[in-house]
MIDOSE-1310 file (N, C-alpha, C; in nm, 2 decimals, decimal comma, always signed):
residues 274
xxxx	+0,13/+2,58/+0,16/+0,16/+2,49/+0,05/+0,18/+2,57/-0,08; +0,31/+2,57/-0,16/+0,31/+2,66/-0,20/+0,26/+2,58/-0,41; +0,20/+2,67/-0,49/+0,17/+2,63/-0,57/+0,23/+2,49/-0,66; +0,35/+2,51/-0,68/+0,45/+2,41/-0,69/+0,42/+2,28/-0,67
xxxx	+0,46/+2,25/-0,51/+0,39/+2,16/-0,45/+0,27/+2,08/-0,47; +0,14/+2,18/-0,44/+0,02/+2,13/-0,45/+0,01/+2,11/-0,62; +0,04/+2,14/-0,71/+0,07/+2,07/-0,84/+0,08/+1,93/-0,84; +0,25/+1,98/-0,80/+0,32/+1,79/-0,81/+0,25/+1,68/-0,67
xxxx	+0,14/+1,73/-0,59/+0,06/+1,68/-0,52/-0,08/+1,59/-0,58; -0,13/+1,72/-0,69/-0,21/+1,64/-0,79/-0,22/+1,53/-0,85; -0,10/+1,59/-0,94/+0,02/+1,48/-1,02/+0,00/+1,38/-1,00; +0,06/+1,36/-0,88/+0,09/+1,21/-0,78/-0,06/+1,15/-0,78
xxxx	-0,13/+1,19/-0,73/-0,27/+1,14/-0,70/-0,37/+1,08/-0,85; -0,31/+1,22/-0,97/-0,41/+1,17/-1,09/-0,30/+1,01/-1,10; -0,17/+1,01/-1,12/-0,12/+0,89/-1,13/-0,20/+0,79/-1,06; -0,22/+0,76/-0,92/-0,25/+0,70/-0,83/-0,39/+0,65/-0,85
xxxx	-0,46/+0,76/-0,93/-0,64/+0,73/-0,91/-0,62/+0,67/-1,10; -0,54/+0,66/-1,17/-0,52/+0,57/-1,28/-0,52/+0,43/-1,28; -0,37/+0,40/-1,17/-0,34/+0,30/-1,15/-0,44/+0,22/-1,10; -0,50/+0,28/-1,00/-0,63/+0,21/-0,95/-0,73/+0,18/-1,01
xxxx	-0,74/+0,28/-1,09/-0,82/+0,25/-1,21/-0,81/+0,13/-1,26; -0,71/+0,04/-1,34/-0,61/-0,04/-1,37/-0,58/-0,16/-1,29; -0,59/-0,15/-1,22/-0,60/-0,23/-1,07/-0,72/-0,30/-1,05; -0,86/-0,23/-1,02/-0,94/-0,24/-1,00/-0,99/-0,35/-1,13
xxxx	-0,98/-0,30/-1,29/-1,02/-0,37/-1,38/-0,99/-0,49/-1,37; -0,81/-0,47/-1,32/-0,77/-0,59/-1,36/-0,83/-0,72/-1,27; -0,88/-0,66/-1,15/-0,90/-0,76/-0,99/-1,06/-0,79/-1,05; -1,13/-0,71/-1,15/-1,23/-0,79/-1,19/-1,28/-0,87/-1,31
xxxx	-1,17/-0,85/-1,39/-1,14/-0,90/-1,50/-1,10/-1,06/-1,42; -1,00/-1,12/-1,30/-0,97/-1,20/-1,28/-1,10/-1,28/-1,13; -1,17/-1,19/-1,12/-1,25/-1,25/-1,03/-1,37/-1,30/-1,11; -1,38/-1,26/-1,23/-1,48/-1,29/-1,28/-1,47/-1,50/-1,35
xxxx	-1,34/-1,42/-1,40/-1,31/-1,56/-1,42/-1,24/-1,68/-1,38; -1,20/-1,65/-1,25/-1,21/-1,76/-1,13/-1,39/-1,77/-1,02; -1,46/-1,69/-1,09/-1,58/-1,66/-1,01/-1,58/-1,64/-0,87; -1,44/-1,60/-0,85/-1,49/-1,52/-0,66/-1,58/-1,43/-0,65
xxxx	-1,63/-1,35/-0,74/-1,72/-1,22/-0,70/-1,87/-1,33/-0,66; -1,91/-1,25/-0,51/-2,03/-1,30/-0,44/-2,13/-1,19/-0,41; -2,21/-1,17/-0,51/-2,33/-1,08/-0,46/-2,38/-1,11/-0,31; -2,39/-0,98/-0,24/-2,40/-0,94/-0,15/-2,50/-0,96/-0,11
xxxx	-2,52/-0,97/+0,06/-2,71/-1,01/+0,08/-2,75/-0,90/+0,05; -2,90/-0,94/+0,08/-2,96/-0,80/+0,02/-3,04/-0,76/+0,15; -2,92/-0,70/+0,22/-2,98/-0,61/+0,36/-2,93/-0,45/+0,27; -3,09/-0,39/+0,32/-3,13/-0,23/+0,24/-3,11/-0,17/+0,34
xxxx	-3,08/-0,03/+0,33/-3,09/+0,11/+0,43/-3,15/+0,17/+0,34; -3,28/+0,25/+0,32/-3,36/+0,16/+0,44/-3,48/+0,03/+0,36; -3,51/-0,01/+0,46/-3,54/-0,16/+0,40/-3,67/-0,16/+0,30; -3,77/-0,02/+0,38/-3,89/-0,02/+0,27/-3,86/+0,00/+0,12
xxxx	-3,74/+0,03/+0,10/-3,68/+0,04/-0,06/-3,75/-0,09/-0,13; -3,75/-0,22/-0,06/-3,76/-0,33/-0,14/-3,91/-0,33/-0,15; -4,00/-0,29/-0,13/-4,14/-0,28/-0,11/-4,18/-0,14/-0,26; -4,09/-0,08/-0,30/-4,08/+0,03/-0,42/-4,05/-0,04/-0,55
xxxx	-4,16/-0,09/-0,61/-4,15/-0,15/-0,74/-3,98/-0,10/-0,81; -3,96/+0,05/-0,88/-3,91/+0,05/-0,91/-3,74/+0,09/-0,85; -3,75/+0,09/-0,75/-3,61/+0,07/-0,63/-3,59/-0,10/-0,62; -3,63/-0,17/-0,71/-3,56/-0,29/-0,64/-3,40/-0,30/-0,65
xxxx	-3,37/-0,40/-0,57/-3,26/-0,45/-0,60/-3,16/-0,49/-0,72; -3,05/-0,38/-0,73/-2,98/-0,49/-0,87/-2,84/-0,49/-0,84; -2,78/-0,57/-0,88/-2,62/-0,63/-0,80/-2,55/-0,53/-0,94; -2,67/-0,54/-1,07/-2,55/-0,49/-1,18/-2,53/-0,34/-1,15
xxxx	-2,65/-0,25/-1,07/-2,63/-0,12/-1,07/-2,50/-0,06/-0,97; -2,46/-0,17/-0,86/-2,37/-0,20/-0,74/-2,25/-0,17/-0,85; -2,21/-0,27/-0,95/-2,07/-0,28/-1,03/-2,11/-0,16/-1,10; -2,20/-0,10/-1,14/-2,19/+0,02/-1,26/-2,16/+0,16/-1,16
xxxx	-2,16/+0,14/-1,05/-2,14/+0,22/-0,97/-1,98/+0,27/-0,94; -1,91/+0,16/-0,94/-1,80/+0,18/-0,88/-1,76/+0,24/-1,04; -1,78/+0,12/-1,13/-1,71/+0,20/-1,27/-1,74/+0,38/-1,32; -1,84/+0,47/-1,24/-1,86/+0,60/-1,26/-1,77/+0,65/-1,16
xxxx	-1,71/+0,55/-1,03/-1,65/+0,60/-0,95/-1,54/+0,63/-1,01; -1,43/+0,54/-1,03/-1,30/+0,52/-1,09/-1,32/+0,56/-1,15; -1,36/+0,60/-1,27/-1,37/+0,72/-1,37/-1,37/+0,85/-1,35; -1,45/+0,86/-1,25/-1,46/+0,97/-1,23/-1,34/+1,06/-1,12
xxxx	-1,24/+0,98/-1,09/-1,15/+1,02/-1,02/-1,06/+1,07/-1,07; -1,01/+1,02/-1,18/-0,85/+1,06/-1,25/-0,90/+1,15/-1,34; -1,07/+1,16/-1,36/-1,07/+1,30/-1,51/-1,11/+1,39/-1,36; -1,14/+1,42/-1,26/-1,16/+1,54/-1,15/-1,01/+1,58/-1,13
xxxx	-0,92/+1,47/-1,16/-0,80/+1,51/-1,12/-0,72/+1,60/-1,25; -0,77/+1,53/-1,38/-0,69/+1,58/-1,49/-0,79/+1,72/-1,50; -0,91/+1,77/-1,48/-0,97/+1,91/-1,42/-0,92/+1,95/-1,40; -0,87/+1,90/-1,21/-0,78/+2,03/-1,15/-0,62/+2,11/-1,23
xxxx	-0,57/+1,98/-1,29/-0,46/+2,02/-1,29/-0,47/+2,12/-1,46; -0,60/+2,07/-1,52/-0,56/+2,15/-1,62/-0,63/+2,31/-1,62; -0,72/+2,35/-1,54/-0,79/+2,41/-1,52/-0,74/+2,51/-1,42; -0,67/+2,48/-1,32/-0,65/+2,53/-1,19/-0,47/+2,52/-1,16
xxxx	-0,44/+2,49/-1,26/-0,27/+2,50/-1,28/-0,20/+2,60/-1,19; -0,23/+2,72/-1,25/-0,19/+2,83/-1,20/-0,29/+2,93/-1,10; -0,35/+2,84/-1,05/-0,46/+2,94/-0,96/-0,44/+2,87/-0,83; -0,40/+3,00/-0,72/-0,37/+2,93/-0,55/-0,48/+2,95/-0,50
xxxx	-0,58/+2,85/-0,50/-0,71/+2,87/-0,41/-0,70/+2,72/-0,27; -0,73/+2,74/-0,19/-0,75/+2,64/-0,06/-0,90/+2,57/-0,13; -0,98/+2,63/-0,16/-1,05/+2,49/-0,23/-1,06/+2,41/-0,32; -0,95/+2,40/-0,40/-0,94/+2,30/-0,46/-0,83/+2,23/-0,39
xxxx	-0,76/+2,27/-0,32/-0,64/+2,16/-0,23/-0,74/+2,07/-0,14; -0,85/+2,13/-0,12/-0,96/+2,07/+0,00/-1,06/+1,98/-0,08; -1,07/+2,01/-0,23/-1,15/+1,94/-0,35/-1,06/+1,77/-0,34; -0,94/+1,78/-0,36/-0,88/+1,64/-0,32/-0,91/+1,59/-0,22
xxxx	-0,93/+1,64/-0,13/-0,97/+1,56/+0,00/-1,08/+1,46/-0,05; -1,19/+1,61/-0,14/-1,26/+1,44/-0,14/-1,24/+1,33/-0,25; -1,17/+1,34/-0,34/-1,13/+1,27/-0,46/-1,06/+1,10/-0,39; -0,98/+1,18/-0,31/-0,92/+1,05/-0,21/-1,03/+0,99/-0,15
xxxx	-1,10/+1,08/-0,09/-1,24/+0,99/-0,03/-1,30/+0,92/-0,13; -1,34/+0,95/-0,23/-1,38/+0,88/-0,35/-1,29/+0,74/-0,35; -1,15/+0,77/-0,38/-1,04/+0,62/-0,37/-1,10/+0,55/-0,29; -1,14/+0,56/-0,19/-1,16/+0,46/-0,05/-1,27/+0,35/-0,08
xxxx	-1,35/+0,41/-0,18/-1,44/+0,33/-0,24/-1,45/+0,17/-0,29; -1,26/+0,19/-0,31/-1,20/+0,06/-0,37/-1,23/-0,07/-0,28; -1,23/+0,01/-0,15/-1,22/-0,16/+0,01/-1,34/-0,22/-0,05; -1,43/-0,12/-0,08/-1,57/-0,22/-0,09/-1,55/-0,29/-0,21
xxxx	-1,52/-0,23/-0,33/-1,53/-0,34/-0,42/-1,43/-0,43/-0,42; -1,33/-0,42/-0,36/-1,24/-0,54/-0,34/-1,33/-0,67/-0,27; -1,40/-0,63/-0,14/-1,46/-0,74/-0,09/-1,56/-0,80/-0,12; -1,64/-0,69/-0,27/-1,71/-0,80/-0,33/-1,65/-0,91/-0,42
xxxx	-1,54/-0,82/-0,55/-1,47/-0,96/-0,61/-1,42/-1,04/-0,55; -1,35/-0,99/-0,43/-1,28/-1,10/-0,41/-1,34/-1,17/-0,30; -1,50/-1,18/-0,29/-1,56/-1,27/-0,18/-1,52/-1,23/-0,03; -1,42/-1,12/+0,01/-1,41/-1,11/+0,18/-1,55/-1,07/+0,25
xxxx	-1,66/-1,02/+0,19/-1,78/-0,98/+0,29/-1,80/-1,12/+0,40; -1,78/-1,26/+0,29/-1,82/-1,40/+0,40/-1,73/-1,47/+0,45; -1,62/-1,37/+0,51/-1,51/-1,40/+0,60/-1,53/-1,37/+0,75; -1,58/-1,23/+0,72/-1,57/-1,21/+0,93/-1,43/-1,20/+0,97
xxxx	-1,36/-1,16/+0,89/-1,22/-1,11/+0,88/-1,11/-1,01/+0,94; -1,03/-1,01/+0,99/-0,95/-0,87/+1,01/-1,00/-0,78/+0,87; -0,93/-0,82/+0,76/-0,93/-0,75/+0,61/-1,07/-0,71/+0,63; -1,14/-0,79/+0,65/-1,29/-0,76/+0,61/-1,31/-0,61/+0,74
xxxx	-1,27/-0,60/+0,88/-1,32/-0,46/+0,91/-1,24/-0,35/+0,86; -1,13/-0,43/+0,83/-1,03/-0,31/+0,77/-1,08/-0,25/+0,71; -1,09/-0,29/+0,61/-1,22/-0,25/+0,45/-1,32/-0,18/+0,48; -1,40/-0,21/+0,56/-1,45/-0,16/+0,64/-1,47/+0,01/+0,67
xxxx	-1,33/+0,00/+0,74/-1,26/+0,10/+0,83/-1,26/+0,25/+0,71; -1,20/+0,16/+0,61/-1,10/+0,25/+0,49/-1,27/+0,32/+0,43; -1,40/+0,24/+0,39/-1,49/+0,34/+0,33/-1,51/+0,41/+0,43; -1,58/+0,39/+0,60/-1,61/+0,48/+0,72/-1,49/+0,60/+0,71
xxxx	-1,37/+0,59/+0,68/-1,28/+0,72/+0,66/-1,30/+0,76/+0,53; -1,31/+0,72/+0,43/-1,34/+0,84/+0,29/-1,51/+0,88/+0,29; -1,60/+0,79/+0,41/-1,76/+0,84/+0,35/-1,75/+1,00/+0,47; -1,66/+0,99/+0,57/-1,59/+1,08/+0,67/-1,56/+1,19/+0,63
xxxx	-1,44/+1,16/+0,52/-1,34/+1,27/+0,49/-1,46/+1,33/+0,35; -1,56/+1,27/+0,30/-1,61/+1,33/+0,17/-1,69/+1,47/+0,23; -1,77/+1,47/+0,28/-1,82/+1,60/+0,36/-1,75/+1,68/+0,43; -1,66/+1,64/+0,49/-1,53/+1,72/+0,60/-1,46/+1,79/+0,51
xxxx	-1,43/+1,76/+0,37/-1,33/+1,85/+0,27/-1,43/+1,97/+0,23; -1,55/+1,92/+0,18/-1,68/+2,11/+0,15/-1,66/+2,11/+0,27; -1,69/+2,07/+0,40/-1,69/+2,18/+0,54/-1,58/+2,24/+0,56; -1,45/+2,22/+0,51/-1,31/+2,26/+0,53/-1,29/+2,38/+0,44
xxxx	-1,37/+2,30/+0,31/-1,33/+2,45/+0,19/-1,41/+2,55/+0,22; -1,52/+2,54/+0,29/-1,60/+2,66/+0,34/-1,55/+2,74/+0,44; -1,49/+2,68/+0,55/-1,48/+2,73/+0,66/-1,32/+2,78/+0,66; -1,22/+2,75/+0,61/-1,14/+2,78/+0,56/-1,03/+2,84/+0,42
xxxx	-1,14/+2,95/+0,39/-1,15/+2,97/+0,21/-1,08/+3,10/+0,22; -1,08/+3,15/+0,37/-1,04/+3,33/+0,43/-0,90/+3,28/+0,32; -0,86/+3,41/+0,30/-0,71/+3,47/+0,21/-0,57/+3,45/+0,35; -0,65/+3,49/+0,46/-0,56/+3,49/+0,58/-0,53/+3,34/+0,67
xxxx	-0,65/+3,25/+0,61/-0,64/+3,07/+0,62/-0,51/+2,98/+0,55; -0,45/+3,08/+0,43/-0,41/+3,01/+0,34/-0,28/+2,95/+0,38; -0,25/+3,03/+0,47/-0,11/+2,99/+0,51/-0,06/+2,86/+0,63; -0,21/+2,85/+0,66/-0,23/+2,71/+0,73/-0,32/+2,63/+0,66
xxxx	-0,29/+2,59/+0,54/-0,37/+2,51/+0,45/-0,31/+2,37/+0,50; -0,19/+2,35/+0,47/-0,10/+2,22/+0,48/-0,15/+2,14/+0,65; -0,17/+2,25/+0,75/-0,21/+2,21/+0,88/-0,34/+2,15/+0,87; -0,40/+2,23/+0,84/-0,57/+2,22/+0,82/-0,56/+2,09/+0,72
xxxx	-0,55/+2,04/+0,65/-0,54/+1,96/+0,55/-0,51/+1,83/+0,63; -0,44/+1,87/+0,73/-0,39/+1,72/+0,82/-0,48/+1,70/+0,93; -0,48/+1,78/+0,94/-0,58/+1,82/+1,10/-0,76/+1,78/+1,05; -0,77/+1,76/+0,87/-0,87/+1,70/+0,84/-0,87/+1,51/+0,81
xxxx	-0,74/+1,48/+0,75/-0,74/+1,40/+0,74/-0,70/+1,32/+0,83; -0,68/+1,38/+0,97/-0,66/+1,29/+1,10/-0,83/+1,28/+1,17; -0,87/+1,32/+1,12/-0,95/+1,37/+1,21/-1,07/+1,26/+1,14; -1,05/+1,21/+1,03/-1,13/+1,14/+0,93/-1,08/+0,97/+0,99
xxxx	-0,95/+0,96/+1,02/-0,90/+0,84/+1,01/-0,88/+0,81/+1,17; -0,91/+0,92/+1,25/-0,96/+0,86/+1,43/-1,12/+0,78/+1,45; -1,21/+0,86/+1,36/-1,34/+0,87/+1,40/-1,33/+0,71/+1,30; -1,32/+0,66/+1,19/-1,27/+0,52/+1,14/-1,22/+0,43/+1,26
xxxx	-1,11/+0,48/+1,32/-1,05/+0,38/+1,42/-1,13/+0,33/+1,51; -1,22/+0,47/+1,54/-1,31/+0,44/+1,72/-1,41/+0,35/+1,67; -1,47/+0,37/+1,56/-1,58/+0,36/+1,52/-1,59/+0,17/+1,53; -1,71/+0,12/+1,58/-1,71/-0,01/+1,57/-1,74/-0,07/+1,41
xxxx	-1,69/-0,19/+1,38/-1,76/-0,25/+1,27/-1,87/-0,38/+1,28; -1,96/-0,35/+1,22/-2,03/-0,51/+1,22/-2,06/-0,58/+1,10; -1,96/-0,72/+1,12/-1,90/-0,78/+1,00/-2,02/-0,89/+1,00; -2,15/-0,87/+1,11/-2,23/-0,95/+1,08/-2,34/-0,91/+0,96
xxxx	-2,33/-0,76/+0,95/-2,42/-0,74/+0,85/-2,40/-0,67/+0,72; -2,37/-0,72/+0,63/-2,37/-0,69/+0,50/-2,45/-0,61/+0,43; -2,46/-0,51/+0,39/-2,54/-0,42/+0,30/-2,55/-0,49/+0,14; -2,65/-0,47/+0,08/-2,65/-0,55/-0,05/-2,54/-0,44/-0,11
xxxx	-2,44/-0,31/-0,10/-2,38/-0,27/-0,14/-2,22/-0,31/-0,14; -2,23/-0,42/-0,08/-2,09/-0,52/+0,00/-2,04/-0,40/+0,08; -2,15/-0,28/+0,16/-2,08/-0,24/+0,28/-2,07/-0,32/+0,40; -1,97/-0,29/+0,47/-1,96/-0,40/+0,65/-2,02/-0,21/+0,70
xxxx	-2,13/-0,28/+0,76/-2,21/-0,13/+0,85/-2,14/-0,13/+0,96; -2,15/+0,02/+1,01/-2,10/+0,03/+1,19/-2,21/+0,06/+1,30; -2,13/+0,02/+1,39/-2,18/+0,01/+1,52/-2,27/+0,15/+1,45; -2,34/+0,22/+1,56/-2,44/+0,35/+1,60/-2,46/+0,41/+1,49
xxxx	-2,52/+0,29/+1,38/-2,51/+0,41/+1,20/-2,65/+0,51/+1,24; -2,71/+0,47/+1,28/-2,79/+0,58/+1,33/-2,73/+0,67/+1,35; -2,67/+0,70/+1,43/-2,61/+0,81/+1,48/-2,46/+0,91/+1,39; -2,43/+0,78/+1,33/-2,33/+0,80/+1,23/-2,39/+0,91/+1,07
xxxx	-2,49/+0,85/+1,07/-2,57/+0,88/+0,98/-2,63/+1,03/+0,98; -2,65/+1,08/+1,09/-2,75/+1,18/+1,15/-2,59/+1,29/+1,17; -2,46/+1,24/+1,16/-2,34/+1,30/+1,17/-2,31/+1,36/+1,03; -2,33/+1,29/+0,98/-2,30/+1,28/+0,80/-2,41/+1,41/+0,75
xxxx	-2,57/+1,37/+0,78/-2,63/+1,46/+0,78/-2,60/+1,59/+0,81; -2,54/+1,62/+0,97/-2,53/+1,73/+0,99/-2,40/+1,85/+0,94; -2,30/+1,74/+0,85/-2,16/+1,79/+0,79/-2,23/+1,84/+0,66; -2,33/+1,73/+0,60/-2,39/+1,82/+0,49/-2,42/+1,93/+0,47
xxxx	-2,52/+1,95/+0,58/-2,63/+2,11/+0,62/-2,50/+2,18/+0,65; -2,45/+2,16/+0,70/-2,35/+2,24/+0,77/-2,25/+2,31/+0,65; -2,19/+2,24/+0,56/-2,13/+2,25/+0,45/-2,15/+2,34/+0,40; -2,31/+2,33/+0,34/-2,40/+2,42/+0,25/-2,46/+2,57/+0,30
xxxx	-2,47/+2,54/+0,46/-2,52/+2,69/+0,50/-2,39/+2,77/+0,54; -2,27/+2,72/+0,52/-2,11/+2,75/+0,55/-2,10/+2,88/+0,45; -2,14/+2,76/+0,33/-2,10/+2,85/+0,23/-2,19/+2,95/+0,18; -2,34/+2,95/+0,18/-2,42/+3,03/+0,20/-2,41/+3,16/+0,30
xxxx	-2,35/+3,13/+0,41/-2,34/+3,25/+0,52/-2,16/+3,34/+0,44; -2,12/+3,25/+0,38/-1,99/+3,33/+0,35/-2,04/+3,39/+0,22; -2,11/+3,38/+0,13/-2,15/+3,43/+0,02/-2,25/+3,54/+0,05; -2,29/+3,57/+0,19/-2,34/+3,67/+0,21/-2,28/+3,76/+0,29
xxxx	-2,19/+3,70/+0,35/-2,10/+3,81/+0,44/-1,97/+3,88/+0,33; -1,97/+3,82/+0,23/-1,89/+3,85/+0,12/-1,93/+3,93/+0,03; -2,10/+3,89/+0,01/-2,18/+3,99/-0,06/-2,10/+3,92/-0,22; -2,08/+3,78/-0,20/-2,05/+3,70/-0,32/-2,17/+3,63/-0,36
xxxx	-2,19/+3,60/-0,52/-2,28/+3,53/-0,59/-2,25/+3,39/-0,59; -2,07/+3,39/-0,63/-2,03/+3,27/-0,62/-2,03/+3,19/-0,52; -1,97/+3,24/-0,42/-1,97/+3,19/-0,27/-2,13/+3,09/-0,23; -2,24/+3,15/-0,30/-2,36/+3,15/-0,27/-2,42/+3,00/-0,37
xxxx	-2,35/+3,04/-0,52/-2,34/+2,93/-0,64/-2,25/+2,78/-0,56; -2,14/+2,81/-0,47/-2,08/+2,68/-0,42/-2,17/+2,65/-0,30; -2,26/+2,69/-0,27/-2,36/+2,63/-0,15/-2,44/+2,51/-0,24; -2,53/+2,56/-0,31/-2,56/+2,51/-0,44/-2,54/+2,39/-0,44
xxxx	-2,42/+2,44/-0,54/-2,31/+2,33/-0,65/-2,25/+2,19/-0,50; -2,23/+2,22/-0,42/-2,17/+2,14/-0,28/-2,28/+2,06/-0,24; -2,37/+2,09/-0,23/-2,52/+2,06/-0,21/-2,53/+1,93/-0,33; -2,56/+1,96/-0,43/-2,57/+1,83/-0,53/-2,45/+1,78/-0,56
xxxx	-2,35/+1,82/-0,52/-2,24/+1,74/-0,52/-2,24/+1,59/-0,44; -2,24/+1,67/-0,30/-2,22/+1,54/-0,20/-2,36/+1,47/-0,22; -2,47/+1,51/-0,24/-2,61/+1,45/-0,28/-2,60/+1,33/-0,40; -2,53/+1,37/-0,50/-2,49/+1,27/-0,57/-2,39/+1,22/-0,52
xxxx	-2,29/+1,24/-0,50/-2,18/+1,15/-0,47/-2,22/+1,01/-0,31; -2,33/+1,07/-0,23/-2,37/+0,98/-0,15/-2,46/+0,91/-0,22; -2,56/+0,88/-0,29/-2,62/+0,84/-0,38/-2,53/+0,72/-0,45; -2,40/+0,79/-0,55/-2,35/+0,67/-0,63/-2,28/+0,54/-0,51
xxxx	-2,26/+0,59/-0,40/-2,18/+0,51/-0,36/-2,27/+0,41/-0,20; -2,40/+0,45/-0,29/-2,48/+0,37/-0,14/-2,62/+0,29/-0,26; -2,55/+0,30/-0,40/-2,67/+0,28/-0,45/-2,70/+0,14/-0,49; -2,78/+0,05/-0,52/-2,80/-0,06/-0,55/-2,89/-0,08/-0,63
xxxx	-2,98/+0,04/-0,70/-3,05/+0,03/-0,79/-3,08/+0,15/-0,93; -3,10/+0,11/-1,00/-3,08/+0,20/-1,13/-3,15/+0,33/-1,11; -3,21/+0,34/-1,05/-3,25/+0,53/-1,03/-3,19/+0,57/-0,93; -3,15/+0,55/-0,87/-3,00/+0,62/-0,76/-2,88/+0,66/-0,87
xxxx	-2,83/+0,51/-0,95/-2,75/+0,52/-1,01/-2,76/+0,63/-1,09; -2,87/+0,67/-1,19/-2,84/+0,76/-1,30/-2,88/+0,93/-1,23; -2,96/+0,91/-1,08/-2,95/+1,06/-1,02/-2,86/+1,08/-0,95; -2,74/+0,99/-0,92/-2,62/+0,99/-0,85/-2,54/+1,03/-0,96
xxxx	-2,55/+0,99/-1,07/-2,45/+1,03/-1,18/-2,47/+1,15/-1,22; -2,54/+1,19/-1,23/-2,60/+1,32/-1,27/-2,59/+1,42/-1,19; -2,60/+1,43/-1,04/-2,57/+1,52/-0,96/-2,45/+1,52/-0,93; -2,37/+1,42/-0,94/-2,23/+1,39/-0,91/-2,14/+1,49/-1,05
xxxx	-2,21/+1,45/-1,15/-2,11/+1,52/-1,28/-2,15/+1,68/-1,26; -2,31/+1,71/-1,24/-2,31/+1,86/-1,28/-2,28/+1,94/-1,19; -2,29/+1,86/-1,03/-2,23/+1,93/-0,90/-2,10/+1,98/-0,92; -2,00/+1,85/-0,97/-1,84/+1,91/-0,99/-1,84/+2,04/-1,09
xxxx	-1,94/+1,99/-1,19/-1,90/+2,06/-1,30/-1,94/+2,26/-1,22; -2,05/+2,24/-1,19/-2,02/+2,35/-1,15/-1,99/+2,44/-1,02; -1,94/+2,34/-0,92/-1,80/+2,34/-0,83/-1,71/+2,43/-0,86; -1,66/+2,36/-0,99/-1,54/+2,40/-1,05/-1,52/+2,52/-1,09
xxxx	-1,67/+2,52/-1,14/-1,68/+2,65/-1,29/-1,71/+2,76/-1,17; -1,76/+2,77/-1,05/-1,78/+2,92/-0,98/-1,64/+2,93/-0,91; -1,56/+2,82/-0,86/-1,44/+2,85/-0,78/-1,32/+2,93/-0,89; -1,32/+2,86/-1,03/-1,25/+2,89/-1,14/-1,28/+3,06/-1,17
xxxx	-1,43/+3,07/-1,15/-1,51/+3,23/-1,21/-1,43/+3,32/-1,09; -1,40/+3,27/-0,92/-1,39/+3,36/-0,81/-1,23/+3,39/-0,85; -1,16/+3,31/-0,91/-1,04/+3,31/-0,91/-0,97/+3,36/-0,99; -1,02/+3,34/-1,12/-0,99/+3,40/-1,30/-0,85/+3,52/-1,27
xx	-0,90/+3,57/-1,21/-0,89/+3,71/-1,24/-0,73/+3,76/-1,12; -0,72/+3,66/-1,05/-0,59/+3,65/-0,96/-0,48/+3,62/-0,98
């Protein structure tokens, strides 16, 4: 992919993660005042949360969530492009992978305004389908930018890139949904989250000692700084987007901003100079 390209690639996307932006207001700006939006039951993962005085339940920390999301999508994007203009690194081509994953976020809040959770719907596993592929693709992009960061990778960036995002939107396909149970987060859960969960887990670890083992076989600091920084990235970003109560919310926000923030600032430090 040649610089060019992955530019007018961004481009396209900060457009896209705007409009949604836009979109999104506007679908709750009108749900509000036709009153379709339906708080979600309130089934927890995991359930002892509701038994933690201050973990209870709040439907408002649910909507404050998404609005850190969509925000936070089009300024990660106006980052890359202002920051990383002229720098050809495979991890930030891999950094959108998860930005998009972030987008995906939207199925769920569509089915809260617009009431699909208490349909039992096609739409409703679809939606479904679309967060199980970005909560997929959010970990698979740090295990991609790790495992693919070699100088001699770069030239199969465009393949690898597909070969992730296929790979994100099979394991969605196979994957069962169950539209019987609603998360108070207006997630539709899947079949074997156990198991799904314990997958997710292991993309994390995996991620973080990726980049750790390459920061030592490189005899890099930075390499070592994005084990780190990846680490409270996805830590917050799983957090904002499973949260239902105001202390997830502001430690999801928080790990979520200073992870990117310094994501960016060691990949920007590795690259400066190229």
């Amino acid at each position: 992919m040649t610089l060019k390209n992955r530019n007018s690639f961004i481009k396209v996307f900060l457009l896209s993660s705007l409009i949604l932006f836009l979109f999104m207001l506007a679908t709750l700006i009108y749900s509000i005042a036709t009153k379709n939006i339906l708080v979600p039951p309130a089934i927890r993962f995991p359930d002892f949360f509701n038994h933690i005085p201050f973990l209870r339940n709040s439907f408002l920390a649910v909507m404050l969530s998404f609005s850190i999301i969509f925000i936070y999508i089009p300024i990660s994007f106006f980052l890359l492009i202002k920051y990383f203009e002229n720098t050809q690194t495979s991890e930030i081509i891999f950094f959108t992978g998860f930005l998009i994953a972030c987008m995906a976020e939207s199925a769920r809040f569509l089915s809260i305004c617009l009431g699909l959770w208490q349909s039992f719907s096609d739409i409703l596993i679809f939606a479904g389908k679309v967060v199980l592929f970005g909560r997929t693709l959010a970990p698979l992009s740090f295990l991609c930018a790790a495992l693919f960061s070699e100088t001699s990778q770069r030239q199969d960036v465009e393949r690898n890139y597909i070969i992730m995002m296929t790979a994100s939107v099979v394991f969605a396909a196979i994957i069962p949904m169950n539209t019987a149970r609603i998360a108070s987060t207006g997630l539709v859960t899947e079949g074997f989250m156990v198991l799904i969960n314990i997958f997710r887990l292991l993309l994390f670890v995996t991620t973080t000692l990726s980049f750790f083992v390459l920061g030592i076989k490189k005899n890099s600091l930075e390499h070592k700084h994005l084990a780190s920084s990846s680490f409270l990235l996805i830590l917050g970003y799983s957090m904002i987007v499973s949260c239902d109560t105001f202390v997830f919310l502001i430690l999801g926000t928080a790990g979520l901003a200073f992870g990117t923030y310094r994501y960016l600032y060691f990949i920007h430090k590795m690259y400066m100079w190229s």
